[in-house]
C-alpha positions, 0 to 999 in steps of 0.5 A: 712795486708790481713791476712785472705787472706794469711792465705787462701793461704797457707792453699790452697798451702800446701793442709792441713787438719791442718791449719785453727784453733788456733791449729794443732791437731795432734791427732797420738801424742795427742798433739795440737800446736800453734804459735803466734808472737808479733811484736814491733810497731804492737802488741805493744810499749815500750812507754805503757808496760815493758819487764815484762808485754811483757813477760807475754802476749806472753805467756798468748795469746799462752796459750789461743789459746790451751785453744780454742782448749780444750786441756791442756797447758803443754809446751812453747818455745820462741824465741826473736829478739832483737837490741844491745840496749837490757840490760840484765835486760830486758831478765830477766824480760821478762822472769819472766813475762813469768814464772808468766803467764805459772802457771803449763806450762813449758818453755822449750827453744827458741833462741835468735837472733839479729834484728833491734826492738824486735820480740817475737816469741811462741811456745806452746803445749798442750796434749789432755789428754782424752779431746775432741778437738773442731774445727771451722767447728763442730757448728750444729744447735740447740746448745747454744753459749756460752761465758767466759770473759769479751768483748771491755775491752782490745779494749778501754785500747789499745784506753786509752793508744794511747790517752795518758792515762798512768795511769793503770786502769782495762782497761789498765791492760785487754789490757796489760796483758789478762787472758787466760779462762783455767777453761772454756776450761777445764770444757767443754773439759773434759765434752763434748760428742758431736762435738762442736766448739770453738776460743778465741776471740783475734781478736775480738768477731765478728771474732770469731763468723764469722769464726765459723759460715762461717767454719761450714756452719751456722748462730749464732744469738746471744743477744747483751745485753747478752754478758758479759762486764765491765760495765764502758766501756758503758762511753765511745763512740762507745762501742758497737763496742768495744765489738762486734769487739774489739780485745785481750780479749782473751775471748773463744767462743763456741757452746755447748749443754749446758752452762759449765762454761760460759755464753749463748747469742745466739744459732746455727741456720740454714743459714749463717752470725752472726744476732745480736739482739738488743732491738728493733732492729736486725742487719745481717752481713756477712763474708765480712761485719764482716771483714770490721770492725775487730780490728786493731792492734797498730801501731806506 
């Protein structure tokens, strides 16, 4: 799917200043939204999860996606598709998935609707609560790129459980149920002073790098042997792209004056595109070029 594309569109068509980040910062109420939908046979299958771990990931990459934008988690609504065959026992482990993965966020209503396969469908919201609130199009030359969580791991769990691996491992377990970066989020958006910029990496660390770089008119140059990862995924084939263009992770990226919480692998320079540096090598790409490779989704 064009999402970029479409994204652009209706950014385009409505002519609004809202839409572009994780969230709609809507400053005159001090709260921040989010919207995320899963969708069976795309971003995900029964076949390799259960109605508990569905439940807890819905709401886990809502979250995350208030985290990069700094401000604080406080409430989520759902709303589920579901086709006849659905039994009563999988909307109560979904939602004790859910309830498990919110901590102190409150789920405070959804709706059901009827469908031929299962929709998910989160709403989240999340106050500013004296914190300042990043945007994409805030990086300036000069700061540090720093990172939180760990990159490629939920990439090759998703590649393990369409190879047919059903045993769960640390991989498995990334892909199935990701940890939103609540502490990294708020030690910088508590701390902060000046403007910065900051995204989760659900759709890769690339992605995320690309967007920011693009949105804020600069180039990131960053240190691939910098970037945190499990060492155990450099086992597997093609693990650098794993870590540079696997997607859900759910990690955060952001460009700082100092570290915070996270951990340094570049830094914002003048110019455009992401330049990786290897060890003996370095390698520039552009917006183009970084989406040529971005993570695909599952499909069945």
């Amino acid at each position: 799917m064009k999402e970029k594309a479409f994204i652009n569109i209706i950014k385009n068509t409505l002519n609004s200043e809202y839409i572009g980040d994780d969230c709609a910062y809507l400053k005159d109420f001090g709260v921040v939204v989010t919207q995320d939908s899963l969708v069976e046979g795309v971003h995900f299958s029964m076949k390799f999860t259960t109605p508990y771990k569905l439940g807890y990931k819905s709401v886990m990459v809502n979250i995350s996606d208030v985290c990069a934008s700094g401000a604080e988690p406080k409430y989520i609504t759902i709303a589920l598709s579901l086709p006849d065959s659905i039994e009563e026992d999988f909307i109560k482990e979904f939602y004790e998935g859910a309830k498990a993965a919110c901590g102190n966020v409150k789920i405070v209503g959804g709706d059901i609707t009827g469908a031929d396969k299962i929709y998910v469908s989160v709403t989240a919201i999340g106050s500013d609560n004296g914190r300042k609130i990043s945007s994409r199009s805030s990086a300036k030359v000069g700061q540090k790129v720093v990172v939180s969580g760990y990159h490629g791991s939920s990439a090759l769990g998703l590649k393990l459980l369409a190879d047919g691996n059903s045993e769960e491992n640390e991989f498995i377990k990334s892909h199935l149920m990701p940890e939103a970066q609540i502490k990294f989020s708020t030690s910088i958006a508590l701390n902060i002073k000046e403007d910065y910029a900051m995204m989760d990496t659900s759709d890769g660390l690339m992605d995320a790098l690309s967007s920011i770089a693009y949105d804020s008119g600069v180039m990131l140059e960053v240190d691939f042997d910098k970037i945190p990862h499990d060492k155990k995924i450099e086992n597997y084939p093609d693990w650098k792209d794993l870590i540079l263009f696997g997607g859900e992770d759910y990690g955060l990226i952001a460009t700082l004056p100092e570290a915070f919480d996270g951990h340094i692998i570049g830094e914002v320079k003048s110019g455009s595109g992401i330049k990786v540096n290897y060890k003996n090598s370095s390698v520039l790409y552009t917006k183009e070029e970084v989406e040529k490779k971005l993570f695909k989704h599952f499909r069945e």
